[in-house]
C-alpha positions as CSV (number, residue, x, y, z in Angstrom):
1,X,97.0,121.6,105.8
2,X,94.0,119.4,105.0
3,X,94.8,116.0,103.1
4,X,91.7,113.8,102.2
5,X,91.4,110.3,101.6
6,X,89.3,108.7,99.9
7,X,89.0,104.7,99.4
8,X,88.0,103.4,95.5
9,X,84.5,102.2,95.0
10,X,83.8,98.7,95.4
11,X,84.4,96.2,93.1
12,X,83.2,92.9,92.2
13,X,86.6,91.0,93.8
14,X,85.9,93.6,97.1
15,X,82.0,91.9,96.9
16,X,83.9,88.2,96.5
17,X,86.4,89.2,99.4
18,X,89.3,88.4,97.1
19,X,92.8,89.3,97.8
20,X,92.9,92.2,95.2
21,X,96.5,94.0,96.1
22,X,97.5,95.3,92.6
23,X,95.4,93.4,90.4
24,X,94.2,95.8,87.6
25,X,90.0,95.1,88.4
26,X,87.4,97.9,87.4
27,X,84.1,99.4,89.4
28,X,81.5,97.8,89.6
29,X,77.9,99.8,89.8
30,X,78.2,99.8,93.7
31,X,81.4,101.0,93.8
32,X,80.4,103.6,90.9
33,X,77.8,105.3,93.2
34,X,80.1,105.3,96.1
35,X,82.1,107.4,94.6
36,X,79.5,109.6,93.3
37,X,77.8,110.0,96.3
38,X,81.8,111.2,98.3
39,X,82.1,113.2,95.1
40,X,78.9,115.7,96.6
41,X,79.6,115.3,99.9
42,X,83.3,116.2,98.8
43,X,82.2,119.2,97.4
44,X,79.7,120.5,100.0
45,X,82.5,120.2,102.6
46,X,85.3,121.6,100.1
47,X,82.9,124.7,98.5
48,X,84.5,127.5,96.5
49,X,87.8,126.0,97.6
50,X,87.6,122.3,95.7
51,X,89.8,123.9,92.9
52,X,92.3,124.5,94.6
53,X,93.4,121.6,96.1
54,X,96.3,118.7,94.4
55,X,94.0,116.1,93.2
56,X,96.1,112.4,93.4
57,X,94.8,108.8,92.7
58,X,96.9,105.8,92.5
59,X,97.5,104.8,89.1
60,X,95.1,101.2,88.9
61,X,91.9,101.6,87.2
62,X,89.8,101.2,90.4
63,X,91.2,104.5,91.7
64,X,91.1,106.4,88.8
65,X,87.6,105.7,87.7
66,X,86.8,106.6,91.2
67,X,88.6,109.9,91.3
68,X,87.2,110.8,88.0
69,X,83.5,110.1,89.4
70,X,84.3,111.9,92.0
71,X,85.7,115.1,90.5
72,X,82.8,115.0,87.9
73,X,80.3,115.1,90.9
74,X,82.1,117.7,91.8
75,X,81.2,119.9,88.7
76,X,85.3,119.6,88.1
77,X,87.1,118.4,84.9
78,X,86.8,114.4,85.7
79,X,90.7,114.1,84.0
80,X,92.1,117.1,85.7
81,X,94.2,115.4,88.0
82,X,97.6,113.3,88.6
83,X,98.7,110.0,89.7
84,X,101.5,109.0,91.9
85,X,102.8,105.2,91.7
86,X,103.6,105.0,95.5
87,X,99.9,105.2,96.3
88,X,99.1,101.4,94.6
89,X,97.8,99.2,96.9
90,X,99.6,96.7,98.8
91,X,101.4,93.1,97.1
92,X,99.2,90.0,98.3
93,X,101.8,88.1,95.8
94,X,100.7,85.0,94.8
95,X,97.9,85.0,97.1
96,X,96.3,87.6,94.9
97,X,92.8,86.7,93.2
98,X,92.0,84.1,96.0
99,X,90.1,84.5,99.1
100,X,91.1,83.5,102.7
101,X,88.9,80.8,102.9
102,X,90.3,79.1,99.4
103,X,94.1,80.5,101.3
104,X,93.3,78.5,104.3
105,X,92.7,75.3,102.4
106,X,95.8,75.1,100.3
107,X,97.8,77.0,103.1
108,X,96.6,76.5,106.5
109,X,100.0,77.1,108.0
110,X,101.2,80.4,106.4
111,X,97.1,81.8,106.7
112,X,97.9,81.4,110.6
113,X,101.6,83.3,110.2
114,X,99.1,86.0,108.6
115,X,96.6,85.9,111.9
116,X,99.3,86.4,114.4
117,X,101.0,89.4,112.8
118,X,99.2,90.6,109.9
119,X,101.1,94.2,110.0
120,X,104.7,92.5,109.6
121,X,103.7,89.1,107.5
122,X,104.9,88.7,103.7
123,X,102.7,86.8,101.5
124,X,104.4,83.9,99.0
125,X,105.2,85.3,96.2
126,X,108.4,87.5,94.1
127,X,106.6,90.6,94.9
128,X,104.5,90.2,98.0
129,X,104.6,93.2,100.7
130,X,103.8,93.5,104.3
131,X,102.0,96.4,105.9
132,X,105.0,97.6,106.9
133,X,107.2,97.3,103.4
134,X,104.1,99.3,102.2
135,X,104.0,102.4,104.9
136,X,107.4,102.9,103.8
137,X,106.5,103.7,100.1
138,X,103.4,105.6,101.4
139,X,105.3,107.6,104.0
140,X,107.3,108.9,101.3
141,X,104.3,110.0,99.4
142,X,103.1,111.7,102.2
143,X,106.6,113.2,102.7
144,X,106.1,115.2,99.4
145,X,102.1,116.6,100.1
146,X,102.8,120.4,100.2
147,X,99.1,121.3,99.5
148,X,95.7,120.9,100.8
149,X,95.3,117.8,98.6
150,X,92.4,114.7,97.8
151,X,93.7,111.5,97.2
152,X,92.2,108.3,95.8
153,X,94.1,105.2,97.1
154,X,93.6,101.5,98.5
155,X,92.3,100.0,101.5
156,X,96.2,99.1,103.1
157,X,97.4,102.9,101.9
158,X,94.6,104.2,104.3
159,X,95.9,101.3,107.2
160,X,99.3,103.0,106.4
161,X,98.3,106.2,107.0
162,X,96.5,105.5,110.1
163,X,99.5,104.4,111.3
164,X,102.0,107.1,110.1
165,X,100.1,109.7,111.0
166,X,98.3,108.6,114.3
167,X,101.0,106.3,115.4
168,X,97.6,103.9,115.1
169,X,98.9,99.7,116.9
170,X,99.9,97.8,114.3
171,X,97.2,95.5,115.1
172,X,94.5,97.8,115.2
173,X,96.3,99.8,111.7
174,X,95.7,95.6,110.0
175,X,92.7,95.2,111.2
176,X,90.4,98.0,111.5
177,X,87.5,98.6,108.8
178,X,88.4,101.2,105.7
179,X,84.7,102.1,104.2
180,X,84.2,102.7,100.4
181,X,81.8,105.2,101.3
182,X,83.3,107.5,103.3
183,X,85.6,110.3,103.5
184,X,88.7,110.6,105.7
185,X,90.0,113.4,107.0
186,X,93.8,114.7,108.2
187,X,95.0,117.4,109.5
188,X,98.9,117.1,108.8
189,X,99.9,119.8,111.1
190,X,98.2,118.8,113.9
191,X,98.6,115.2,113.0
192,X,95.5,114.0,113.1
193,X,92.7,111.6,111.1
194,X,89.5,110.7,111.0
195,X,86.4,109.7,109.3
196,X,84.2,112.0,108.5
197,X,80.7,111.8,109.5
């Protein structure tokens, strides 16, 4: 059963390599042709089949816009789809908005907590996830997938899924680049993922 991913378009704070986690930010014009340009190569790969699948976003504005650029390239209805809340990106707490570099000066200490074990390290801050405390929420999402499906989520939902589904190292799952302008691709019965070429 085919599942695929799709990261949101870039945004201004993705340009400024700010912490976004789940602040609400939009597209910007970058990010908008991103997702137009996965959009058609969405729908040369998916043909006569596209309107079949479960269409999914997470519910932030970044992933929305995106899916609805993407399903209009498509030549689908741009609204015609759901959103699932367990799909929002990952909490950066009170590190969110801020970059590493402005992190490091305030919080030199806790920034190197981060470097040694980003998968399993908790941001300050009431809300603040880990990798981890995120595959959990995501697991269960992917737990309930019972269709071929394309999903629009976040940079850390596509580390989680790595990992879930790939048994990917947990340094290697924190670590590893998640493109804006690509596709990824998993097979859930044979458990596999990649990006698509």
């Amino acid at each position: 059963m085919p599942l695929y991913v799709i990261r949101h378009g870039q945004t201004d704070w993705n340009a400024e390599r700010r912490l976004q986690g789940q602040r609400d930010i939009e597209l910007n014009e970058v990010g908008r042709e991103q997702a137009r340009v996965n959009g058609l190569t969405l729908a040369a790969i998916l043909g006569d089949s596209a309107g079949t699948f479960d269409y999914v976003a997470s519910p932030l504005k970044r992933t929305r816009a995106t899916m609805e650029i993407v399903r209009a390239a498509m030549g689908l209805p741009p609204e015609a789809y759901r959103t699932d809340e367990r799909l929002v990106e990952v909490s950066f707490g009170a590190w969110e908005g801020s970059t590493l570099k402005e992190v490091k000066l305030t919080q030199p200490d806790r920034l190197a907590e981060r470097n040694a074990a980003k998968w399993d390290f908790i941001p300050p801050g009431e809300d603040a996830e880990s990798y981890e405390i995120l595959s959990w929420r995501v697991g269960a999402w992917l737990q309930s997938v019972d269709k071929p499906t394309v999903c629009v989520a976040h940079g850390g939902v596509i580390r989680a899924l790595f990992r879930l589904i790939a048994d990917t190292p947990k340094n290697e799952a924190a670590e590893g680049q998640i493109p804006q302008d690509r596709i990824l691709k998993i097979d859930l019965g044979a458990k596999t993922i990649g990006w698509i070429d």
